[in-house]
C-alpha positions in Angstrom: 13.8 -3.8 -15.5 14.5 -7.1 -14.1 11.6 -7.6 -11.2 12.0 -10.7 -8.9 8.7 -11.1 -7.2 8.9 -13.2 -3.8 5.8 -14.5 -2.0 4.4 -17.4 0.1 2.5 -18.9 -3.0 1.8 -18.3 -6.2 -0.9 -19.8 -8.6 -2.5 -22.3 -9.5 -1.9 -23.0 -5.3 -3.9 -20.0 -4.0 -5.5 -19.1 -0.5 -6.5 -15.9 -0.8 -7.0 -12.2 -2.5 -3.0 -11.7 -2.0 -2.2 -14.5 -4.9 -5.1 -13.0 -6.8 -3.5 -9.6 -6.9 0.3 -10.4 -7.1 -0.6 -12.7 -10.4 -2.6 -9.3 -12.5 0.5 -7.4 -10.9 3.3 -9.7 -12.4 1.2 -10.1 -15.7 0.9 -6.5 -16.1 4.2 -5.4 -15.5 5.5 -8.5 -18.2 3.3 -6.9 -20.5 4.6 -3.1 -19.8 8.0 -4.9 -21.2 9.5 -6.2 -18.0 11.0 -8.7 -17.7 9.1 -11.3 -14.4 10.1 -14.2 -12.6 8.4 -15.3 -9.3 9.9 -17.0 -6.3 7.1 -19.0 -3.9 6.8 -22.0 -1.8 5.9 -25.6 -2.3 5.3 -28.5 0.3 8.0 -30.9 -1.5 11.7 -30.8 -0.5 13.7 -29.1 -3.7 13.6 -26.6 -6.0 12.0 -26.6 -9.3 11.3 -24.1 -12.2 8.5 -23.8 -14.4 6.3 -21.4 -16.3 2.8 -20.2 -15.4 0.9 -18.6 -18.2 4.2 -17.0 -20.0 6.0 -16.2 -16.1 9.3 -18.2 -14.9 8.0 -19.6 -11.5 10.8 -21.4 -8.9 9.2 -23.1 -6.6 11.2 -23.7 -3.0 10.6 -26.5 -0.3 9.9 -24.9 3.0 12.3 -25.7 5.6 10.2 -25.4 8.3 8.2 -27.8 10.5 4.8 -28.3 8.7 3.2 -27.4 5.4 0.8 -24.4 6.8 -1.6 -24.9 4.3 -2.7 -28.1 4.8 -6.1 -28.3 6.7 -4.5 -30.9 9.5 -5.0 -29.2 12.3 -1.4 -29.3 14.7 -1.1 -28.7 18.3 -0.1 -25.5 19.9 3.5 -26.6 20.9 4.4 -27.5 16.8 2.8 -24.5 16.0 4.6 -22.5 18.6 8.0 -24.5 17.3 6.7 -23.6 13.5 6.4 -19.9 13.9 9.8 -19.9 16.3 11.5 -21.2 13.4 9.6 -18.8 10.7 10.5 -15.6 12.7 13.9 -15.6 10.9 14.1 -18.6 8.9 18.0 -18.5 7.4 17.2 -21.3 5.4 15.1 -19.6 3.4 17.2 -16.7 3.0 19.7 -19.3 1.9 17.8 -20.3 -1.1 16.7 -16.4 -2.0 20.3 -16.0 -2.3 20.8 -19.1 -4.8 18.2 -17.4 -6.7 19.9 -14.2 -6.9 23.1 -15.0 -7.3 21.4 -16.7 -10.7 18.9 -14.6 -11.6 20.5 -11.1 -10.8 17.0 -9.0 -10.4 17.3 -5.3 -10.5 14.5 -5.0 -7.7 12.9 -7.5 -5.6 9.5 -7.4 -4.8 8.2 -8.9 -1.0 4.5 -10.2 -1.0 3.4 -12.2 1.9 6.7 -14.0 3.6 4.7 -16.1 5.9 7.4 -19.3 5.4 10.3 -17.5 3.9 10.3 -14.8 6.8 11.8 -11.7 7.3 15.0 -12.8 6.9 14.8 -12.9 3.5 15.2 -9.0 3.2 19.4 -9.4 4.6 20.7 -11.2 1.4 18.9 -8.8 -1.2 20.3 -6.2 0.8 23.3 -7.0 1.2 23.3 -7.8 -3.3 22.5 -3.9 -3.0 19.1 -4.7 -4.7 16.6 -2.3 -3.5 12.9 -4.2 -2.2 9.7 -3.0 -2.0 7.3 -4.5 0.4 3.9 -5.0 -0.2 1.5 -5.4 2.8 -1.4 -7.9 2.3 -2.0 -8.2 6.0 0.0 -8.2 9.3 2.1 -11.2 8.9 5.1 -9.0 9.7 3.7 -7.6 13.0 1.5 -11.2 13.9 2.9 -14.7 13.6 -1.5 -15.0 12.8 -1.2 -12.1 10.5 -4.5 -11.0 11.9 -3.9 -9.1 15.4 -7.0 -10.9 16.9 -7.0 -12.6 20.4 -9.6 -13.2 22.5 -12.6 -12.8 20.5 -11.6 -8.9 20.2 -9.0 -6.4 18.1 -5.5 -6.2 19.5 -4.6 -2.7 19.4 -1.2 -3.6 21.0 1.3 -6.6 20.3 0.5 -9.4 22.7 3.8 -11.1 24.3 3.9 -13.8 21.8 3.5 -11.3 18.8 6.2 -9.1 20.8 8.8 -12.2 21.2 8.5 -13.0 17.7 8.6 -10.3 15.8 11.3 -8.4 18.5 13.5 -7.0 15.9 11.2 -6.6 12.6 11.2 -2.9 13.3 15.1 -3.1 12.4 15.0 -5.2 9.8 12.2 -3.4 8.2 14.6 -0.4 7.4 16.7 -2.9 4.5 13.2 -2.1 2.7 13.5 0.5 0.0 9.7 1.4 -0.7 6.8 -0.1 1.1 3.1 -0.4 -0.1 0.3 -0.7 1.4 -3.0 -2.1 -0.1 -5.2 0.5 2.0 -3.8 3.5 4.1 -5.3 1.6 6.8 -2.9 -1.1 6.6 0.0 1.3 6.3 -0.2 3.5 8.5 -0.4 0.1 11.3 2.8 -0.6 10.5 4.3 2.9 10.5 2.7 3.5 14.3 4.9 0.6 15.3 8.1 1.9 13.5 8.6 -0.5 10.4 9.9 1.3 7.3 11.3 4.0 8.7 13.8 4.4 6.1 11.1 3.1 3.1 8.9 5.3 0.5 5.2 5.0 1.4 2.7 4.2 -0.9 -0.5 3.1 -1.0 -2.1 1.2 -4.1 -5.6 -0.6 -4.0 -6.0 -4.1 -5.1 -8.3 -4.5 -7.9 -10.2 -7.2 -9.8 -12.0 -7.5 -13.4 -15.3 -7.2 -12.1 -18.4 -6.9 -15.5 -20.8 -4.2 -14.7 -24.0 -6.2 -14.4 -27.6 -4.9 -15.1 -28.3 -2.3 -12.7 -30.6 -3.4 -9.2 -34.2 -3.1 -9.7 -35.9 -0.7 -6.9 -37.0 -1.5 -4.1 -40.2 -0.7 -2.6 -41.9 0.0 0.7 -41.8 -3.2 3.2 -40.4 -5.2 0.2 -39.0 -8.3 1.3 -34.9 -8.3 1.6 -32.2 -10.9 1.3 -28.7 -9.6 3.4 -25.8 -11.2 2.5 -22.4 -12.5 3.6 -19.6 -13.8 1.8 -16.0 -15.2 2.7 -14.9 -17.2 5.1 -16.4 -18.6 8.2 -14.1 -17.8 10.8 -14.3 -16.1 14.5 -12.6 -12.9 13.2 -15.3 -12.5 10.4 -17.9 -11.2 12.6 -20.8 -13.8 12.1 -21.8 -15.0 15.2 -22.3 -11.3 15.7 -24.4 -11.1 12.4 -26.8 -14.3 13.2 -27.3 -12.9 16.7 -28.7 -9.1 15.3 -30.0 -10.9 12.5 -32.6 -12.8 14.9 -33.5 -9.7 16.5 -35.2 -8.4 13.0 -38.8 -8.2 12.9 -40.0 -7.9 9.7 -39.6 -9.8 6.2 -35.8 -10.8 5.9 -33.4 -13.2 5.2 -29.9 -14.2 5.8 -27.5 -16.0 2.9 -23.9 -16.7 4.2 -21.7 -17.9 1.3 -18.5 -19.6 2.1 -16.7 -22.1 4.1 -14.6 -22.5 7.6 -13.8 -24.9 10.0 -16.3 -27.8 10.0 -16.9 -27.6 13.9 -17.3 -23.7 13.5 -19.5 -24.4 10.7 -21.6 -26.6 13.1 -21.9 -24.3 16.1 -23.1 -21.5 13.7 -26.0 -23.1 12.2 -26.7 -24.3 15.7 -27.3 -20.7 16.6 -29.7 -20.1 14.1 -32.0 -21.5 16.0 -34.3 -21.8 13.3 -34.7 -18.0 11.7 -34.5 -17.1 8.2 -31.1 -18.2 7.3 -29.5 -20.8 4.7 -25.9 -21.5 4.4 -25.5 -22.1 0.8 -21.9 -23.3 0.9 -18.9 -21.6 -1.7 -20.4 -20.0 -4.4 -19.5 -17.7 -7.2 -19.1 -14.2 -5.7 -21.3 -13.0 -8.9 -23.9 -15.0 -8.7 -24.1 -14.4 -5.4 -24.2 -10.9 -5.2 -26.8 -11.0 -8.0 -29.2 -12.8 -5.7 -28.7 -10.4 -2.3 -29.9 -7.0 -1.7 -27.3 -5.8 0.8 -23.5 -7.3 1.4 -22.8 -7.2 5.2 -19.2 -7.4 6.1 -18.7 -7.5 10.0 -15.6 -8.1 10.2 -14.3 -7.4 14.0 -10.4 -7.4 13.3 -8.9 -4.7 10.6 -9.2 -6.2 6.9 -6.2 -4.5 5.1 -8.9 -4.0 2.0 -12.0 -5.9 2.0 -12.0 -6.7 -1.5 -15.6 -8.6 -0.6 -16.9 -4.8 -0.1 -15.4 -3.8 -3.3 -16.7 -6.4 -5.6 -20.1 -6.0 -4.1 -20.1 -2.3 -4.6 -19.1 -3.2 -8.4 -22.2 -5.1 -8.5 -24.4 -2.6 -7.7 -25.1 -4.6 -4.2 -25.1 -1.7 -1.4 -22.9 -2.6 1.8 -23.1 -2.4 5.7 -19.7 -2.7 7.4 -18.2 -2.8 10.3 -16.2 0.6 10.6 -12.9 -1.3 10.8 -9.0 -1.0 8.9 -9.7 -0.6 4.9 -13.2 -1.1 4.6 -13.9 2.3 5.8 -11.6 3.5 2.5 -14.5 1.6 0.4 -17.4 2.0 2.1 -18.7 5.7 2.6 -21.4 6.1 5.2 -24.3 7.4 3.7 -23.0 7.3 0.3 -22.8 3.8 -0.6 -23.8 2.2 2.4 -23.8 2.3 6.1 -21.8 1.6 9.3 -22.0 -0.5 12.1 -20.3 -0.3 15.1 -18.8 -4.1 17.0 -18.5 -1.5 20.4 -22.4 -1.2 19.6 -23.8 -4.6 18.9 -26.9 -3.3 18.5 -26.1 -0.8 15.9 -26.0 -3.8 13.0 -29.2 -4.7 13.4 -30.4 -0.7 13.8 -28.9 -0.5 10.5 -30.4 -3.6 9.1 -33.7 -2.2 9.5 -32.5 1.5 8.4 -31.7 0.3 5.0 -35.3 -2.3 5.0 -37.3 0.7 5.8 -35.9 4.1 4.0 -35.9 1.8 0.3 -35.1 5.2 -0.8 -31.5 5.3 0.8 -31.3 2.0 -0.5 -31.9 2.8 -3.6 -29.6 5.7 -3.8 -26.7 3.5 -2.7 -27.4 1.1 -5.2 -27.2 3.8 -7.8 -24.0 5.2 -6.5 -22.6 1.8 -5.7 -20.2 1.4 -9.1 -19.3 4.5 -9.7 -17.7 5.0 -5.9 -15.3 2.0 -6.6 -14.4 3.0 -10.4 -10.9 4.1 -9.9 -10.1 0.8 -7.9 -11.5 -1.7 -10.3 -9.1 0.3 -13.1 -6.1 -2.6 -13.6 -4.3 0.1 -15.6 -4.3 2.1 -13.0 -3.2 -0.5 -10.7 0.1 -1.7 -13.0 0.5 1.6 -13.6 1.2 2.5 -9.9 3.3 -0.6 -9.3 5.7 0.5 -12.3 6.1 3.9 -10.8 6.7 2.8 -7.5 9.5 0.1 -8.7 11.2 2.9 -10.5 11.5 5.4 -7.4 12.6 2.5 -5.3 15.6 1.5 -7.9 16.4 6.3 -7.8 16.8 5.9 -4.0 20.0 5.5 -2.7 20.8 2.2 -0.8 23.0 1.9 2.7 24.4 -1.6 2.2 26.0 -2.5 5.4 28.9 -5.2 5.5 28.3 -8.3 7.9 
């Protein structure tokens, strides 16, 4: 099997958990027998080939307006222009074509299209090569692939979203097989009638995560050291976290790995207003996790996964989370960790001091903490589930329609 893998970058240039994944998934399914080339973007004008660890990689110029991963910040009418543009970018589709036309895949695989765009499905279509889509987030329903506006959840397209993703439904039915990295994610994109036509799947990202040494107990009004890791955005839930964290009364403190915005940054630890609370910066997700007690993930809009939840499950490092999109398919309540409600504000730090002062339940999350996330962390399993799904999409029959 011939498997052309298409998303918006691909390593060494990597932004987040999706070019993470799709470079164990390409590697895996090379060393199943398969034969792997990927397709992804570069800020230079051209096209270029090279190899990346043993994998043909083409690299395309966007054609757009602006390299979106560069940290200059733009206006709102370029950006406006830029994501006009990327709603159906034909140039794109153009060069997906060159590369078919040279390559001849047997199945393409869609990651993250943010820059090619959507219309990249019509020409593999229309080669009669079947496509499986892999959702990492909600790109294809958001031009912010996040559904968050106004400090809150969207649980309905806003206008903009509506105007530029107006006929992504239809196009969505070219797609042979879709994945999902949580059912969570899925099932978003079914309620607003994508894939209508696709197989449904859902496979878990995973990562090689070492089990560590176990965490020691705690004990009765032991001091604790919460815990947040990733990015430092409005969407992540933190000025939520530093507000409830205040509130605490007893022997606690507040690490937040990870970096945002540098204004945002600012007006966080401005709001600290001096309580127990360091912002150590990046650092290794490892050694980080070895250092906290608890991992709080308050996310406000719907992670497709929370891999942050999973790794510090792997650790042994129990978890509060906001009960929101795929971290409620990690995160049990009451098994591995607890809930907290963004409708209830108060409910994070009523947890907080749940898991300080029952160092029992603590402890029996702690225990239970690796084992509830051993399937995910499985890559066998994970390559596995890819292959299978690849091979039902190439059984089902394709309805190539002429232009």
């Amino acid at each position: 099997m011939k498997i052309l893998y298409i998303n918006s970058l691909y390593s060494p240039l990597i932004e987040g958990g999706a070019e993470i994944s799709l470079k164990l998934i390409v590697e895996g399914m090379k060393s199943l027998g398969h034969e792997v080339l990927v397709l992804s973007l570069m800020p230079e004008p051209g096209l270029k080939k090279e190899h990346v660890d043993g994998v043909k990689v083409y690299r395309a110029g966007l054609q757009n307006g602006y390299w979106p991963y560069s940290k200059t910040k733009k206006n709102k009418l370029v950006k406006l222009n830029w994501h006009y543009q990327d709603q159906s970018n034909e140039k794109m589709a153009r060069v997906v074509k060159t590369i078919l036309d040279g390559e001849k895949p047997d199945i393409v695989s869609c990651h993250n299209l943010a820059g090619w765009s959507a219309a990249v499905w019509e020409p593999i279509h229309h080669a009669g090569i079947p496509i499986v889509q892999v959702l990492h987030d909600l790109y294809l329903l958001c031009p912010n692939s996040n559904m968050f506006k106004n400090e809150q959840t969207c649980e309905n397209q806003c206008l903009s979203c509506k105007l530029l993703r107006s006929n992504h439904a239809e196009k969505s039915t070219q797609v042979s097989a879709v994945v999902g990295i949580s059912n969570s994610i899925l099932q978003r994109f079914i309620d607003f009638g994508y894939f209508s036509r696709a197989y449904k799947n859902i496979i878990y990202n995973t990562r090689t995560i070492p089990n560590p040494s176990a965490k020691a107990p705690r004990k009765s009004e032991q001091p604790i050291r919460y815990g947040y890791l990733g990015t430092l955005s409005k969407v992540k839930g933190l000025e939520w976290l530093i507000e409830q964290f205040k509130t605490l009364d007893f022997d606690a403190k507040l690490s937040i790995a990870g970096k945002g915005d540098s204004e945002y940054e600012k007006h966080l630890k401005e709001i600290t207003s001096g309580a127990n609370i360091e912002f150590v910066g990046y650092m290794n997700s490892t050694e980080f996790l070895a250092e906290i007690d608890v991992l709080i993930v308050p996310s406000l809009w719907e992670e497709p996964l929370g891999m942050v939840a999973i790794e510090a499950l792997a650790n042994h490092v129990p978890v509060i989370a906001n009960k929101r999109g795929g971290l409620q398919e990690t995160v049990k309540d009451g098994i591995n960790g607890l809930y907290c409600y963004d409708s209830e504000p108060g409910s994070l730090s009523a947890v907080m001091r749940q898991i300080y002062f029952e160092p029992q339940l603590y402890n029996q999350f702690s225990q239970a903490a690796r084992e509830s996330v051993a399937s995910i962390l499985d890559a066998d399993r994970l390559i596995g589930e890819y292959e299978t799904v690849l091979k039902e999409a190439l059984k089902k029959p394709l309805t190539v329609f002429s232009k």
